[in-house]
C-alpha positions in Angstrom: 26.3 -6.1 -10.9 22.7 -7.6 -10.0 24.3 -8.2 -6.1 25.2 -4.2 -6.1 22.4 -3.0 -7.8 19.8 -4.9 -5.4 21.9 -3.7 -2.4 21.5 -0.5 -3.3 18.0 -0.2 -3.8 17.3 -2.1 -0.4 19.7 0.4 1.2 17.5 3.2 -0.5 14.5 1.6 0.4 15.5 1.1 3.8 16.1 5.3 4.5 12.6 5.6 5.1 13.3 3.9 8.8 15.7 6.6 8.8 13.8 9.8 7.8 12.2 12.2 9.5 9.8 10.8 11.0 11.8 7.9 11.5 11.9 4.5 13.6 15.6 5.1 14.6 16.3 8.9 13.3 19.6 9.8 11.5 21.3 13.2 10.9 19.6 14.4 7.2 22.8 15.1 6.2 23.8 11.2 6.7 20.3 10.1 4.7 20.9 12.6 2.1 24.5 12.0 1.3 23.3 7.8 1.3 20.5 9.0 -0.8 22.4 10.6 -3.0 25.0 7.7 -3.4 22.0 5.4 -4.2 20.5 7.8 -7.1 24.4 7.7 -8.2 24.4 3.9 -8.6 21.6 3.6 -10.1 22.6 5.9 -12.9 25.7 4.6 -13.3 23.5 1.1 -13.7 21.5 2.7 -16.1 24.6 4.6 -18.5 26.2 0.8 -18.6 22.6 -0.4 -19.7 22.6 2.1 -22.2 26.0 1.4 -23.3 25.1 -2.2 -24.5 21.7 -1.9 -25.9 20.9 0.1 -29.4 19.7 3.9 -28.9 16.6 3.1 -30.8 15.7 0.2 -27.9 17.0 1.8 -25.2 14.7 4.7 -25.4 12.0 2.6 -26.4 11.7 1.0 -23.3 9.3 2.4 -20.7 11.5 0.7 -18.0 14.3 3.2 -18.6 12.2 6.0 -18.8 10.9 5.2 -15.3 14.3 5.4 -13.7 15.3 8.3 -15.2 12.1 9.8 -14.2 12.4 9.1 -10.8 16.0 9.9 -10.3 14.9 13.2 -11.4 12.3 13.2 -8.8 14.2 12.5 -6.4 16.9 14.6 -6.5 14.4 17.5 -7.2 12.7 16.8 -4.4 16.1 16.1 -2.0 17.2 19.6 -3.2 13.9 21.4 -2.1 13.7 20.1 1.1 17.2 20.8 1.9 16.9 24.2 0.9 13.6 24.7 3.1 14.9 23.0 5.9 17.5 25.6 5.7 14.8 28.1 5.8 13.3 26.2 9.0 10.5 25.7 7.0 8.4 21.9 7.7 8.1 20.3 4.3 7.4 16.2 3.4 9.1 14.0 1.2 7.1 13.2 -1.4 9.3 11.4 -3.9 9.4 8.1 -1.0 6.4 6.5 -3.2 9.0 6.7 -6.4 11.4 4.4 -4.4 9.9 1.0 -5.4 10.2 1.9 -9.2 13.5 1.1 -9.1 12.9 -2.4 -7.3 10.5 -2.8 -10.5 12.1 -1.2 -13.1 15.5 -2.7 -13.5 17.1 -5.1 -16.0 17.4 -7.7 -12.9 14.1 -7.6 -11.2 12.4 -9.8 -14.6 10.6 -12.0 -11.8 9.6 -9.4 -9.6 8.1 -7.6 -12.4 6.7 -10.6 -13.3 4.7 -11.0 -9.8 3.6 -7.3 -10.2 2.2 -7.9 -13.6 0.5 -11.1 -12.6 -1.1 -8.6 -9.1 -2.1 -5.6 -11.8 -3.6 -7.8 -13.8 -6.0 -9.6 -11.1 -7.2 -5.8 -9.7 -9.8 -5.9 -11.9 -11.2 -8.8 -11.5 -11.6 -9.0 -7.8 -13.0 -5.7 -7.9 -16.6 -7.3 -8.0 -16.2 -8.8 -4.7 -14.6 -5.9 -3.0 -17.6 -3.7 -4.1 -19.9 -6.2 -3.4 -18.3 -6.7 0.5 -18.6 -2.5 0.7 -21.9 -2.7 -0.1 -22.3 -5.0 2.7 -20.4 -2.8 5.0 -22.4 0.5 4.0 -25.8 -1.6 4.4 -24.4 -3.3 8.1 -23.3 0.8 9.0 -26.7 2.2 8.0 -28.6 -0.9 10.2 -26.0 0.3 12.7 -27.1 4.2 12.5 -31.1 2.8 13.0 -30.2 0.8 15.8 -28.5 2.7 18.0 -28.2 6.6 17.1 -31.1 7.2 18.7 -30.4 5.1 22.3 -28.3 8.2 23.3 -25.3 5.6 23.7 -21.5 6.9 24.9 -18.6 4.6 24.6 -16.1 3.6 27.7 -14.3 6.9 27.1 -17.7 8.8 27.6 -18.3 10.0 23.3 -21.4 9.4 21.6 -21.7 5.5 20.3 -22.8 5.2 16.3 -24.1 9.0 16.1 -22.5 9.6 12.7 -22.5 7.5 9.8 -18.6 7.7 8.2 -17.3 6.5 12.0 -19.7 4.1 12.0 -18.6 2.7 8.3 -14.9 3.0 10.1 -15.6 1.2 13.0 -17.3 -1.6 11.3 -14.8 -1.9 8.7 -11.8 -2.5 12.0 -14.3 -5.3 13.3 -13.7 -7.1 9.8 -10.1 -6.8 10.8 -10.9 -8.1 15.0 -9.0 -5.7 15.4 -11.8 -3.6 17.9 -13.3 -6.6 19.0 -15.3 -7.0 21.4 -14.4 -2.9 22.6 -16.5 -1.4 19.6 -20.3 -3.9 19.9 -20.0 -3.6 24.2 -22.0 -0.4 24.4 -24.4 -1.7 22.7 -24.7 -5.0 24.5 -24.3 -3.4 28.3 -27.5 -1.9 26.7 -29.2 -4.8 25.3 -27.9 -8.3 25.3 -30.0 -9.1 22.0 -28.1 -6.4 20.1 -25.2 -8.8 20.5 -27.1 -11.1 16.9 -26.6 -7.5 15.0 -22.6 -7.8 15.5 -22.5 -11.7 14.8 -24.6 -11.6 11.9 -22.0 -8.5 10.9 -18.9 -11.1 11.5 -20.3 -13.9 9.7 -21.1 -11.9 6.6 -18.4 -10.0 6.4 -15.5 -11.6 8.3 -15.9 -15.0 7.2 -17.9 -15.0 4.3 -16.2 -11.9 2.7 -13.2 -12.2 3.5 -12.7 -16.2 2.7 -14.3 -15.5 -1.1 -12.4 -12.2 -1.3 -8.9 -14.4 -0.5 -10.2 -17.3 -2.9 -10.8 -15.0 -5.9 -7.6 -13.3 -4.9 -5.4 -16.9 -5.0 -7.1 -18.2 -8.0 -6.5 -15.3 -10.2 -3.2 -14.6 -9.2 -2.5 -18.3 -9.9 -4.2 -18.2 -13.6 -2.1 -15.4 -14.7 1.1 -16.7 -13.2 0.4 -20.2 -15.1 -0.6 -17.8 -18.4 2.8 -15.7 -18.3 5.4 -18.4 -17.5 3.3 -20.6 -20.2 4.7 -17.5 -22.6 7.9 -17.1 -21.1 8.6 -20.9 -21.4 7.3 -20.6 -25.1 9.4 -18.2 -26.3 
């Protein structure tokens, strides 16, 4: 049963690749019908779970009423777009983000919930950091707006370079990544060579710094409330 049941809920994961707008685009009445078999499945899953537990804890558990829910969703959901897709009438499926409740929710994913439990629970304490790093990236932008919004620069493509503040924040926030390095700091360096200490003092802050203490806090919290719930698994 755990085999079939975790087949089927990659299989329904998987449809997104499938869906318009897909990766490698099937007929809707192929992902429906696949769709459909999944939601099938999975209440089958649940009827036999409900068969060998008492009412009273059945419907107690927040679990169950999370698959039902979504099953719900998502057949709502499948109905509505087929009908305005009849209609020739461009519509999104919204109930995609319910999908990984049923990875989470069932009898057989303990560990996985587990792992999820262990990430809710470290949120809130690497939320200092993170604000602390967008502070740094809102005080780098602003420097960045001083700096350069007034040296009337363009980018290679000819638009204005660091005019407005929110592309500015976006920009800066893809350096963190690499990601537009060095395409994004070469206007202002054709300009002036010295504005070159602006972006490495940018990269040391918040690439290395940031990013190293953001992973660290990340690891060592996750790790303390791993240890803390298999400590009350094994106990019990």
């Amino acid at each position: 049963i755990r085999t079939v049941t975790y087949f089927f809920i990659f299989l329904n994961l998987s449809l997104a690749v499938f869906e318009e707008p897909a990766v490698y685009p099937l007929p809707f009445l192929v992902t429906s019908l696949i769709e459909v078999l999944c939601l099938l499945v999975f209440f089958g899953r649940l009827t036999h779970f409900a068969k060998v537990t008492l009412r009273n804890v059945f419907w107690k558990d927040t679990k169950n009423i999370c698959i039902m829910v979504a099953i719900l969703l998502s057949l709502t959901d499948l109905a509505i777009y087929g009908v305005l897709r009849i209609y020739n009438v461009r519509s999104i499926r919204w109930s995609r983000i319910v999908r990984p409740i049923f990875l989470i929710n069932f009898a057989e994913s303990r560990q996985i919930r587990r792992a999820f439990r262990s990430i809710r629970n470290t949120l809130p304490e690497i939320t200092y950091v993170f604000l602390l790093f967008m502070f740094s990236l809102l005080m780098f932008s602003l420097m960045a707006l001083k700096l350069f919004g007034e040296r009337n620069l363009q980018t290679a493509e000819g638009l204005p370079y660091f005019k407005n503040y929110l592309e500015i924040v976006f920009d800066l926030y893809v350096l963190v990544t690499t990601a537009n390095s060095p395409d994004v700091m070469m206007p202002a360096f054709d300009f002036s060579s010295w504005y070159a200490l602006f972006f490495i003092a940018f990269v040391i802050v918040n690439t290395y710094i940031f990013m190293s203490l953001f992973l660290a806090v990340v690891y060592n919290n996750y790790k303390k409330h791993l240890k803390v719930m298999f400590g009350k698994v094994n106990c019990d």
